[in-house]
N, C-alpha and C positions, 0 to 999 in steps of 0.2 A: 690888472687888478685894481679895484675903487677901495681907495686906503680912505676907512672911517675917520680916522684920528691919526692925525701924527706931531709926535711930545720930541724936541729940540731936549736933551739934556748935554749934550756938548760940551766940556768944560766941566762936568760934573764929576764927583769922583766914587767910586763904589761904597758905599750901597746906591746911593743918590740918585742913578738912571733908575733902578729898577723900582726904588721907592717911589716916585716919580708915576711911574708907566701903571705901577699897581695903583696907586691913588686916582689916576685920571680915567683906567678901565672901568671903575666903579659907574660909571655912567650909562655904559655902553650896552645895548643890547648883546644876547650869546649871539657868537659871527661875525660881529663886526672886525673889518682889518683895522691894525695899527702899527703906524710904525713908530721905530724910536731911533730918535740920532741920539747917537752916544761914541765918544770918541776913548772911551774910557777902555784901557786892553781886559780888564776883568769881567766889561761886559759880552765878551764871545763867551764865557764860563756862565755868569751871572743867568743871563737874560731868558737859556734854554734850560737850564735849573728852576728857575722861578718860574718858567711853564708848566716843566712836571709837574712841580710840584702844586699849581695853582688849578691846573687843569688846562688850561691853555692849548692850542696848538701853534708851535715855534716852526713858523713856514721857512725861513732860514736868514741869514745875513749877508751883505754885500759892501764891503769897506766900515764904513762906520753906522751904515743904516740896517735896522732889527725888525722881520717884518714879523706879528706875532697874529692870530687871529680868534677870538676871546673865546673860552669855553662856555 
């Protein structure tokens, strides 16, 4: 999979990933992948919520990386 964007929030603490991942999608073409590192535990709740609810499709997670692909 050719991940368009990927945002480092790491250290970051909730909301902070997700505010982050919304702000830097704005750019993106619908489609494009993106991943997000986020180390933060309320980002497994966070990241697939703020899909739904953005339109998103939330391709899934693996340790601390979020892979999202843009509606």
């Amino acid at each position: 999979m050719n991940i368009d964007l990927e945002i480092d929030a790491r250290g970051l603490l909730c909301p902070l990933p997700v505010l982050r991942m919304k702000k830097r999608m704005q750019a993106l073409p619908a489609g494009a992948i993106v991943r997000l590192l986020a180390d933060d535990p309320a980002a497994h709740v966070d990241v697939p919520h703020f899909c739904a609810e953005a339109g998103h499709d939330f391709i899934g997670a693996r340790d601390s990386a979020f892979t999202v692909r843009k509606g």
